[in-house]
mmCIF file of the N, C-alpha and C atoms, coordinates in Angstrom:
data_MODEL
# 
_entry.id   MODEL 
# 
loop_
_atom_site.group_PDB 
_atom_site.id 
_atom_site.type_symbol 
_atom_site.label_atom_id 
_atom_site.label_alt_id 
_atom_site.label_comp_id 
_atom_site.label_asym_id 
_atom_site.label_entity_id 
_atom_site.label_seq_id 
_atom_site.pdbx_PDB_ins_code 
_atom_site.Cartn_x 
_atom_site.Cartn_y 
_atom_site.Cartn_z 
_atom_site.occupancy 
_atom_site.B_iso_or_equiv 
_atom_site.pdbx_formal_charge 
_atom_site.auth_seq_id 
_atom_site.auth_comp_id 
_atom_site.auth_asym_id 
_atom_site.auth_atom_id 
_atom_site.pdbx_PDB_model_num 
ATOM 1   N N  . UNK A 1 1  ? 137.353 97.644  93.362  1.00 0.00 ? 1  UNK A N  1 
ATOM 2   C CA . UNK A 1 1  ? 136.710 97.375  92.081  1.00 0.00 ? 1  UNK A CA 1 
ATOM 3   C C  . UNK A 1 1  ? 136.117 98.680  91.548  1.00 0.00 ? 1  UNK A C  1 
ATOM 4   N N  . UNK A 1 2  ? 136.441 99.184  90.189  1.00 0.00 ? 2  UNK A N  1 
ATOM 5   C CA . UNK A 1 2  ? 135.844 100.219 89.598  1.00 0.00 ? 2  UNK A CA 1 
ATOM 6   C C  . UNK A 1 2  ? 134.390 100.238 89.719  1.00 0.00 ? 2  UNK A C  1 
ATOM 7   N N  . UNK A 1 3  ? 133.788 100.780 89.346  1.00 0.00 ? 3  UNK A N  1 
ATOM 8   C CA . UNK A 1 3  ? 132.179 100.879 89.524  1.00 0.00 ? 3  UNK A CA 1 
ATOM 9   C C  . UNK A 1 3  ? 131.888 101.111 87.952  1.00 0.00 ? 3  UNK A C  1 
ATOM 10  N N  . UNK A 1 4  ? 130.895 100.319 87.462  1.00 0.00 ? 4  UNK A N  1 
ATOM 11  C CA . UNK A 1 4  ? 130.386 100.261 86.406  1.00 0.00 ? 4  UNK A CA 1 
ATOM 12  C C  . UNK A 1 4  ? 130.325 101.309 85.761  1.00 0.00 ? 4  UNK A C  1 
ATOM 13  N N  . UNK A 1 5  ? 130.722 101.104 84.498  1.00 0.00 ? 5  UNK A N  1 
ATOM 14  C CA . UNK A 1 5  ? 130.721 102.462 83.398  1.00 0.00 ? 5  UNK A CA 1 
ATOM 15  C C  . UNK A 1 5  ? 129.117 103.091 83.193  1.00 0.00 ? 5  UNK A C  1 
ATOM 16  N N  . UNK A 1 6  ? 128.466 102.171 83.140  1.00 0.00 ? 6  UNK A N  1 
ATOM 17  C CA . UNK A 1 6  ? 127.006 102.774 82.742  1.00 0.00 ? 6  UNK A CA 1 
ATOM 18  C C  . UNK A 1 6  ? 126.316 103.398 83.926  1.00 0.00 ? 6  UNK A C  1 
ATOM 19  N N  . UNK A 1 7  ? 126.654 102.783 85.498  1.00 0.00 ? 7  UNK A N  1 
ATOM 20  C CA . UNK A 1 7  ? 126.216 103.941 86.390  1.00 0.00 ? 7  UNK A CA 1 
ATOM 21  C C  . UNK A 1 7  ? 125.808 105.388 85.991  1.00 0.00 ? 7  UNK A C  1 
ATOM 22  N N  . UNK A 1 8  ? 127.293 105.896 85.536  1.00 0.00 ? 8  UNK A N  1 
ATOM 23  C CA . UNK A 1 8  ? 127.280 107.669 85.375  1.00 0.00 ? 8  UNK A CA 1 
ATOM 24  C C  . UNK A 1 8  ? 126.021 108.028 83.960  1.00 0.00 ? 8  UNK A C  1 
ATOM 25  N N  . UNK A 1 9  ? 125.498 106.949 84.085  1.00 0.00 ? 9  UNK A N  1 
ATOM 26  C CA . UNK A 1 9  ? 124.878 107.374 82.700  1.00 0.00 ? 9  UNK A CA 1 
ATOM 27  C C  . UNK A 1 9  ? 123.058 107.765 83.264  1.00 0.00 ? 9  UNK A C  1 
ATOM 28  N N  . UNK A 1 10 ? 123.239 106.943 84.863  1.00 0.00 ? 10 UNK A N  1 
ATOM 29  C CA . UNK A 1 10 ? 121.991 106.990 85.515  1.00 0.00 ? 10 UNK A CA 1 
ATOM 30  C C  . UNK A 1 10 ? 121.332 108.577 86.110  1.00 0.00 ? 10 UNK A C  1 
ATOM 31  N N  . UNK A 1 11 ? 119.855 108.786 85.827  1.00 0.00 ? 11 UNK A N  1 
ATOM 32  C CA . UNK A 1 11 ? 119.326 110.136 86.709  1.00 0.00 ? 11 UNK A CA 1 
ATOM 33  C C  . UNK A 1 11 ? 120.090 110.084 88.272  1.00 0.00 ? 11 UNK A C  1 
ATOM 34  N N  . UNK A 1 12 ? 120.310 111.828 88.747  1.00 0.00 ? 12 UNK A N  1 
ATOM 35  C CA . UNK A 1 12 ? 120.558 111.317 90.217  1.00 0.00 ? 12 UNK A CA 1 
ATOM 36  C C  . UNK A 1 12 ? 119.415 110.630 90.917  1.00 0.00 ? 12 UNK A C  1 
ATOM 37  N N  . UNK A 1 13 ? 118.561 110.581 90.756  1.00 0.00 ? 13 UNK A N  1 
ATOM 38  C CA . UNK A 1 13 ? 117.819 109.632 91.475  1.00 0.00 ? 13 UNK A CA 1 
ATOM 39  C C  . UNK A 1 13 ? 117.451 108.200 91.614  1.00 0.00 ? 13 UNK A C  1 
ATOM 40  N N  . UNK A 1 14 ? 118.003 107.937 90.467  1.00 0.00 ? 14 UNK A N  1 
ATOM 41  C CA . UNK A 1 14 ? 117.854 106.129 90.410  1.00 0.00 ? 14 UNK A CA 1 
ATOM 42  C C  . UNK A 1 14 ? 119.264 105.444 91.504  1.00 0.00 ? 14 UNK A C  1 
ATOM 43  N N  . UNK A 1 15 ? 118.817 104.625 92.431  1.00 0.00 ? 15 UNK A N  1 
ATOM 44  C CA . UNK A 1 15 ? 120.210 104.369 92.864  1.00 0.00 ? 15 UNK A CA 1 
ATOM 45  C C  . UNK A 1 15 ? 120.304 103.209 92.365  1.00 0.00 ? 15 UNK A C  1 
ATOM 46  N N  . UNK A 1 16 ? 122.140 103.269 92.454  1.00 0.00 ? 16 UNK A N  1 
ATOM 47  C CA . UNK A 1 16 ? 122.612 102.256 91.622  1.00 0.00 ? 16 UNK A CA 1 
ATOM 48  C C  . UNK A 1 16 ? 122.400 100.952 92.510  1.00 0.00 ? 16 UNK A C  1 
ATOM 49  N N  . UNK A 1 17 ? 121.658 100.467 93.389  1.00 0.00 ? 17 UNK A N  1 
ATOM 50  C CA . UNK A 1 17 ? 121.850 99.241  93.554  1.00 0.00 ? 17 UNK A CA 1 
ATOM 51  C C  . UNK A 1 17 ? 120.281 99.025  94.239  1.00 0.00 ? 17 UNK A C  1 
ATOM 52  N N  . UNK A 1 18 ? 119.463 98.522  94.757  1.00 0.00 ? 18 UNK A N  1 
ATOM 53  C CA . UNK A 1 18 ? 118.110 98.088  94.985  1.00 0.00 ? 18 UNK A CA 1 
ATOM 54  C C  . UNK A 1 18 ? 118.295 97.097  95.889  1.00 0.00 ? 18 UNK A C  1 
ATOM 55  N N  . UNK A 1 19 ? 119.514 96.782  96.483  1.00 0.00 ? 19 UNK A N  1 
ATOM 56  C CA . UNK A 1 19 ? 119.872 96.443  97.782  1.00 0.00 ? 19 UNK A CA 1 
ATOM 57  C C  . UNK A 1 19 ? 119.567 96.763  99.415  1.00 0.00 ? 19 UNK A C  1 
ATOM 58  N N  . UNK A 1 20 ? 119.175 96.567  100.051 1.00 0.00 ? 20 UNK A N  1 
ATOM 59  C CA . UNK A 1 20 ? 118.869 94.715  100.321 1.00 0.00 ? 20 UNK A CA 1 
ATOM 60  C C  . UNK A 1 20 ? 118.073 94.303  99.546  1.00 0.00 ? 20 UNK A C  1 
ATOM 61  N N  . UNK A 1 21 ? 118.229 93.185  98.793  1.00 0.00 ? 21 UNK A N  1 
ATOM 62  C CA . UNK A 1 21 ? 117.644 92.525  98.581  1.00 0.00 ? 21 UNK A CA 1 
ATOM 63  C C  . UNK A 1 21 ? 116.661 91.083  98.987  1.00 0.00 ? 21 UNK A C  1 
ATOM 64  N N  . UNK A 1 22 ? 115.378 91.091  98.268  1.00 0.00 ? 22 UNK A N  1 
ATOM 65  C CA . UNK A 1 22 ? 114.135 90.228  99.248  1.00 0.00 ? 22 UNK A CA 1 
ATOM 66  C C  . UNK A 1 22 ? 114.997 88.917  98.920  1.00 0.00 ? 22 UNK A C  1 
ATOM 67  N N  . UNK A 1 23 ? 114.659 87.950  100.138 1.00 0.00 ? 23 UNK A N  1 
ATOM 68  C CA . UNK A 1 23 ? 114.948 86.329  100.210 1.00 0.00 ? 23 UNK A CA 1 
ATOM 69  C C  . UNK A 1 23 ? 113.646 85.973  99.499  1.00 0.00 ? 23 UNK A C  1 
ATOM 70  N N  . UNK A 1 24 ? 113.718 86.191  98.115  1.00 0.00 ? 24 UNK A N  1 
ATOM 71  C CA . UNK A 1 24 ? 112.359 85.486  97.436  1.00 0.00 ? 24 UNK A CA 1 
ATOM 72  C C  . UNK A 1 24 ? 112.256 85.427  96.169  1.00 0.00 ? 24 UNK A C  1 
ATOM 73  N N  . UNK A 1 25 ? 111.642 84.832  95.225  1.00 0.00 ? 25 UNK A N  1 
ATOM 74  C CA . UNK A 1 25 ? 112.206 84.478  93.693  1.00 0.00 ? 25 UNK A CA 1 
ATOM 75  C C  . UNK A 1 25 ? 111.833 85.462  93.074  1.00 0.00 ? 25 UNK A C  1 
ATOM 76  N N  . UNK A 1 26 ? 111.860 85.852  91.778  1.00 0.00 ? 26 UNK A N  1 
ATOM 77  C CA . UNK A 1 26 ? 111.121 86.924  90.604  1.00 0.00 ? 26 UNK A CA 1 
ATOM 78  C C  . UNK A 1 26 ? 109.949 86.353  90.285  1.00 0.00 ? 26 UNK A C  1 
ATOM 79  N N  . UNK A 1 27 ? 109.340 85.046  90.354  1.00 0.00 ? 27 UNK A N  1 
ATOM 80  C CA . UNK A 1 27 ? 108.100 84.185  90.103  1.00 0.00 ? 27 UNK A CA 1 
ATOM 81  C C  . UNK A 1 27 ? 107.443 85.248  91.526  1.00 0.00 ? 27 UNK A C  1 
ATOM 82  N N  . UNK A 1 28 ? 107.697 84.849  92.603  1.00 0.00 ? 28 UNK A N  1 
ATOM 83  C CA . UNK A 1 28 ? 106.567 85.168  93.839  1.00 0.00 ? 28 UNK A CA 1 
ATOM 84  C C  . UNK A 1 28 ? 106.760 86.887  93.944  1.00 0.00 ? 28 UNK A C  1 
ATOM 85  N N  . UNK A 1 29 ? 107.739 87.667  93.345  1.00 0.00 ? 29 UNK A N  1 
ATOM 86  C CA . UNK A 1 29 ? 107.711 89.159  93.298  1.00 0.00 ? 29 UNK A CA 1 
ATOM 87  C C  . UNK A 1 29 ? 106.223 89.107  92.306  1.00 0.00 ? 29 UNK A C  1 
ATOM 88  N N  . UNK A 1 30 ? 106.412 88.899  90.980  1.00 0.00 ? 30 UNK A N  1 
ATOM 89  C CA . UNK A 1 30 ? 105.399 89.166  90.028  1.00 0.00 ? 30 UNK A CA 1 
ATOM 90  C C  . UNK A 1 30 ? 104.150 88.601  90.085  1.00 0.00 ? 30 UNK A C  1 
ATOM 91  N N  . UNK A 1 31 ? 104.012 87.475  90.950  1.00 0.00 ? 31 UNK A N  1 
ATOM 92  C CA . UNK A 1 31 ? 102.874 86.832  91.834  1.00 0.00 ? 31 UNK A CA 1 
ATOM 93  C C  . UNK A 1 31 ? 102.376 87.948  92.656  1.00 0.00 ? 31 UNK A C  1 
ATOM 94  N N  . UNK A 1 32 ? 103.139 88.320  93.396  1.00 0.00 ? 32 UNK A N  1 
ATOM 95  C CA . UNK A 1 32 ? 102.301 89.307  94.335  1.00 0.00 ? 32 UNK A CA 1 
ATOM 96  C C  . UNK A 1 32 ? 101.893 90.476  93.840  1.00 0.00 ? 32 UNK A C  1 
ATOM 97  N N  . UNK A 1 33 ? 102.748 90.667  92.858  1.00 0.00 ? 33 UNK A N  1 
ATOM 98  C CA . UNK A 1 33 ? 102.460 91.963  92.445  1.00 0.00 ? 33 UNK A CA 1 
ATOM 99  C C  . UNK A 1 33 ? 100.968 92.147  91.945  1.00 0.00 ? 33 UNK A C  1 
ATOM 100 N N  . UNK A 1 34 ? 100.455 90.762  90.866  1.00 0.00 ? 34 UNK A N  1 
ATOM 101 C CA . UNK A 1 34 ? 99.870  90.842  90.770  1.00 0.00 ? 34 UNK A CA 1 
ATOM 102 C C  . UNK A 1 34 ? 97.948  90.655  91.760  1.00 0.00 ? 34 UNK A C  1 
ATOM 103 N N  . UNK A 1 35 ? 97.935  89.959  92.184  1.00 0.00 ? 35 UNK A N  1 
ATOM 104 C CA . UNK A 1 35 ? 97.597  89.996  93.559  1.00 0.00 ? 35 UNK A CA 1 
ATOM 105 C C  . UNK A 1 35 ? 97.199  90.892  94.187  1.00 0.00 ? 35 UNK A C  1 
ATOM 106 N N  . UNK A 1 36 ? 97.852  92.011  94.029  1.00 0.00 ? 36 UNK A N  1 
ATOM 107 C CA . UNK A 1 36 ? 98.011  93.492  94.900  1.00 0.00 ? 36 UNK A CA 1 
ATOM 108 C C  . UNK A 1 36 ? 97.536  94.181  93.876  1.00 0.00 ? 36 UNK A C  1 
ATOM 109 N N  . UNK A 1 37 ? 97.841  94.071  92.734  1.00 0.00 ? 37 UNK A N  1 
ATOM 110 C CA . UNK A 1 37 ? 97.914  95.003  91.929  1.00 0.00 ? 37 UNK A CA 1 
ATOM 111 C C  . UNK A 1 37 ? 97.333  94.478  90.224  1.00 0.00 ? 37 UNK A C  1 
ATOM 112 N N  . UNK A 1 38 ? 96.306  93.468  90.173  1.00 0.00 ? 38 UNK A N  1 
ATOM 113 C CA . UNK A 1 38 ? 96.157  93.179  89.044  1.00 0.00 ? 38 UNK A CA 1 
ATOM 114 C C  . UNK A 1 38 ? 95.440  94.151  87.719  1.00 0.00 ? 38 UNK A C  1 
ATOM 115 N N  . UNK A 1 39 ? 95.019  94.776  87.701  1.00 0.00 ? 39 UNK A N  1 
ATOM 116 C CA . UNK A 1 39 ? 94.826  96.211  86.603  1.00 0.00 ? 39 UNK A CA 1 
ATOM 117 C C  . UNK A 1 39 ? 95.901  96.909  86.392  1.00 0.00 ? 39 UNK A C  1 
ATOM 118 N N  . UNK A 1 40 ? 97.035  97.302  87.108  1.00 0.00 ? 40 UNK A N  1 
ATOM 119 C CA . UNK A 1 40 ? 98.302  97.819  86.769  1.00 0.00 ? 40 UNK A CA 1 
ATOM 120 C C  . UNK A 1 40 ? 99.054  97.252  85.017  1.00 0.00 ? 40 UNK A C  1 
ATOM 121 N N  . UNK A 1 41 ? 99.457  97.810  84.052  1.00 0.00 ? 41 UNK A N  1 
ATOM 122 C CA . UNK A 1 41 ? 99.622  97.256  83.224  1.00 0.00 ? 41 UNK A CA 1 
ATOM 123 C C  . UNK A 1 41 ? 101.413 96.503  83.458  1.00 0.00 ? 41 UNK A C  1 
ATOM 124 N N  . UNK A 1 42 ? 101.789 95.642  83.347  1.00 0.00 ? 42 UNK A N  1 
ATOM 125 C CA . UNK A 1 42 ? 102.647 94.512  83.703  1.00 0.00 ? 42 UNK A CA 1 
ATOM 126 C C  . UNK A 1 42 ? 103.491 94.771  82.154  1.00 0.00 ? 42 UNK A C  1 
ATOM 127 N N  . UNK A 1 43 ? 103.178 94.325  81.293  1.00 0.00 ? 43 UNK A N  1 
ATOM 128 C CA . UNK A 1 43 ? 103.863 94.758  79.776  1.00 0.00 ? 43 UNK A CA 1 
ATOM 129 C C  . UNK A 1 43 ? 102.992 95.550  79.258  1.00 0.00 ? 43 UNK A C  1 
ATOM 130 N N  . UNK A 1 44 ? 104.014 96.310  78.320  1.00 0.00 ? 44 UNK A N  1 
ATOM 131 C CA . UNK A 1 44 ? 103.746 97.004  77.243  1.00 0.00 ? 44 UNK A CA 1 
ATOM 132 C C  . UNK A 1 44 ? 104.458 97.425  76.039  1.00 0.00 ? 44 UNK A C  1 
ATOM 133 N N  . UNK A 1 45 ? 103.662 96.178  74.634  1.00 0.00 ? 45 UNK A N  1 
ATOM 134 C CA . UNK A 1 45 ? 104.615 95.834  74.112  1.00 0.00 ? 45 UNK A CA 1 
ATOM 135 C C  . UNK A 1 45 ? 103.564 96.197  72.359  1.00 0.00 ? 45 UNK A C  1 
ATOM 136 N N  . UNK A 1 46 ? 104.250 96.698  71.266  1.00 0.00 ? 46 UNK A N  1 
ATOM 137 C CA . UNK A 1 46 ? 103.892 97.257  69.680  1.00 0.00 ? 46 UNK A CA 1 
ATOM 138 C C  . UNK A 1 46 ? 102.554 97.483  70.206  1.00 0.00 ? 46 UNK A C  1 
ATOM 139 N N  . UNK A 1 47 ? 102.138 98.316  71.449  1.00 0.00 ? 47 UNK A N  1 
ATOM 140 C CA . UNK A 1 47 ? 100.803 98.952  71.388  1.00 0.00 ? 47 UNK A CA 1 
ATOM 141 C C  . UNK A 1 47 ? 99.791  97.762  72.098  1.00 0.00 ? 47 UNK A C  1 
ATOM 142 N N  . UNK A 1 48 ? 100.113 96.772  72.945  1.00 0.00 ? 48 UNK A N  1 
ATOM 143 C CA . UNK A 1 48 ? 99.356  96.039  73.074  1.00 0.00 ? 48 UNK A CA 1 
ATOM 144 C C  . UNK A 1 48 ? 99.762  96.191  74.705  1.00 0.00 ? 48 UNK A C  1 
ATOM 145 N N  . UNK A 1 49 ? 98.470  96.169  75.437  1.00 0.00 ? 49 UNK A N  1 
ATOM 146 C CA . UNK A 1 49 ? 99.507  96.487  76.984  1.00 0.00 ? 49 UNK A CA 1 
ATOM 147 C C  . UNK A 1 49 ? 98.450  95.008  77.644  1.00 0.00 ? 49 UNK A C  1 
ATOM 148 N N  . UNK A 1 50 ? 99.124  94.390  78.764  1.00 0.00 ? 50 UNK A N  1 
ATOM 149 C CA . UNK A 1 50 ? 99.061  93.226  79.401  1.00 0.00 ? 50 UNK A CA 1 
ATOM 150 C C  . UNK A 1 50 ? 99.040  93.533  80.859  1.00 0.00 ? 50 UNK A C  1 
ATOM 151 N N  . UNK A 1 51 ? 98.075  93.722  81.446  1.00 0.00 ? 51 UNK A N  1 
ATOM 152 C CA . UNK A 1 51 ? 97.809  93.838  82.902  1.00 0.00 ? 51 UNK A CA 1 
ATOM 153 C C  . UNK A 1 51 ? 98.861  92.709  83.799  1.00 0.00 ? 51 UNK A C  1 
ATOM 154 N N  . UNK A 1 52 ? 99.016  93.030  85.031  1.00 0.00 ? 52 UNK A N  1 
ATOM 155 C CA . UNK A 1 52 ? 99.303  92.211  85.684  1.00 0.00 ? 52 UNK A CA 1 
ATOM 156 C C  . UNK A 1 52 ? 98.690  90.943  86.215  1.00 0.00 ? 52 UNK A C  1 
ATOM 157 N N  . UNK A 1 53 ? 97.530  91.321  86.673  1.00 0.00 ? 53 UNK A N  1 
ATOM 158 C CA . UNK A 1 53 ? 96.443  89.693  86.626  1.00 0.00 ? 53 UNK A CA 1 
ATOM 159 C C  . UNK A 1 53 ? 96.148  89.206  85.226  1.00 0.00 ? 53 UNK A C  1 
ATOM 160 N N  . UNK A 1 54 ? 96.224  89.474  83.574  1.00 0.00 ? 54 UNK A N  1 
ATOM 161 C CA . UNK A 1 54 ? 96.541  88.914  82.918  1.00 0.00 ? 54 UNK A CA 1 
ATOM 162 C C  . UNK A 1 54 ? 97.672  87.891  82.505  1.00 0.00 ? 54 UNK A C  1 
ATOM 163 N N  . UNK A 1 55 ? 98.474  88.756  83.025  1.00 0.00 ? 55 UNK A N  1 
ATOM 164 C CA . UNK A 1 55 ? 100.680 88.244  82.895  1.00 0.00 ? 55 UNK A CA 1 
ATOM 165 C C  . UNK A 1 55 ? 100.188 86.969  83.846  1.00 0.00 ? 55 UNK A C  1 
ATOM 166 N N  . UNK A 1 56 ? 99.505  86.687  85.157  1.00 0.00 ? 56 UNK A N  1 
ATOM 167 C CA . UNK A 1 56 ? 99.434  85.909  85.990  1.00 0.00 ? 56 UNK A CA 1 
ATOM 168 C C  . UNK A 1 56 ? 98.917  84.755  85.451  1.00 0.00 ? 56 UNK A C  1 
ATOM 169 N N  . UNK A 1 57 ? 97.206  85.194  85.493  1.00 0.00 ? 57 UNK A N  1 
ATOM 170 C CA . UNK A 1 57 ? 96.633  84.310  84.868  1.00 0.00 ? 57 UNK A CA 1 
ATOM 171 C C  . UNK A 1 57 ? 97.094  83.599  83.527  1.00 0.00 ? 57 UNK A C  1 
ATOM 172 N N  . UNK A 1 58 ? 97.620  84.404  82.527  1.00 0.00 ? 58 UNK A N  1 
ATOM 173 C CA . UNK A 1 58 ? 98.289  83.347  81.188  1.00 0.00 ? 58 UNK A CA 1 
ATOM 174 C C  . UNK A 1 58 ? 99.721  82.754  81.852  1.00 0.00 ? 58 UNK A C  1 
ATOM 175 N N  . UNK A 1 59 ? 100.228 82.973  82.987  1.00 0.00 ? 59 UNK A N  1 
ATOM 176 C CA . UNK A 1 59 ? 101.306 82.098  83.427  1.00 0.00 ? 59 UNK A CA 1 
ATOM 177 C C  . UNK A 1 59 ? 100.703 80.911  83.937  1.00 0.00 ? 59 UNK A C  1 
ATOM 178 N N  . UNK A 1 60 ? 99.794  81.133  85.111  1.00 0.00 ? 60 UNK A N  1 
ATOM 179 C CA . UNK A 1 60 ? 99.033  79.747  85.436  1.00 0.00 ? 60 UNK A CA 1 
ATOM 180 C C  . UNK A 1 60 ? 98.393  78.947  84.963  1.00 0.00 ? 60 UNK A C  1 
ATOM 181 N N  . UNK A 1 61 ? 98.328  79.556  83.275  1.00 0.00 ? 61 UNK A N  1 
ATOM 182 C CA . UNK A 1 61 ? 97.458  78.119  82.647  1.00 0.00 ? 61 UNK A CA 1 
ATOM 183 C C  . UNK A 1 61 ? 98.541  77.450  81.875  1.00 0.00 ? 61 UNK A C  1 
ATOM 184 N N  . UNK A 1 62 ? 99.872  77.753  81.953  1.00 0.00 ? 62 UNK A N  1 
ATOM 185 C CA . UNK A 1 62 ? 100.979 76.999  80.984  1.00 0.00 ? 62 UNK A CA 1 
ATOM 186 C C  . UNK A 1 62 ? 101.363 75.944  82.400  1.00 0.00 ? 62 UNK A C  1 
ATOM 187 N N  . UNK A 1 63 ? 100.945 75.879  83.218  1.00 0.00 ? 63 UNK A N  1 
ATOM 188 C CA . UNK A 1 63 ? 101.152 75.142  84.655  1.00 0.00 ? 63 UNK A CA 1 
ATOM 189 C C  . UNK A 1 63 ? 100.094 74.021  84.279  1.00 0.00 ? 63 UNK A C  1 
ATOM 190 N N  . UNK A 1 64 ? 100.981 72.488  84.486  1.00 0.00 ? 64 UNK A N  1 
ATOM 191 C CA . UNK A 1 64 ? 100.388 71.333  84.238  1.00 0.00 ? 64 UNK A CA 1 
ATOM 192 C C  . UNK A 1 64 ? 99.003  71.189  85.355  1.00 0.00 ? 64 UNK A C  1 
ATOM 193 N N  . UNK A 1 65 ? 98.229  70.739  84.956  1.00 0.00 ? 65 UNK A N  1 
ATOM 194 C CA . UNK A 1 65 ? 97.573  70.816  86.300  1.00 0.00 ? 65 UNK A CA 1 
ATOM 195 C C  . UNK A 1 65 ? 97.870  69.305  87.677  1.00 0.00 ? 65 UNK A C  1 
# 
């Protein structure tokens, strides 16, 4: 199989794959992250930046109780 056209477009340092990959969802990655890391800014979006224990906390209140 050819290898993706946009690879060659990558720094040498990014590798092209982030393999192995964790046995665990993108919900409990960004869970922990925040957790670990809630002051880190999570988005940053038209000048408005969103911490990671923010991103969390406004996810857990769209959660029924």
């Amino acid at each position: 199989m050819a290898p993706a056209p946009w690879l060659r477009h990558y720094p040498a340092q990014v590798p092209h794959s982030l393999a192995p990959y964790p046995d665990t969802t993108l919900f409990e990655v960004l869970s922990e992250t925040a957790r670990q890391h809630p002051d880190l800014p999570a988005i940053v979006f038209k000048g408005t930046t969103l911490t990671a224990g923010e991103w969390e906390k406004a996810s857990d209140a769209s959660l029924p109780p």
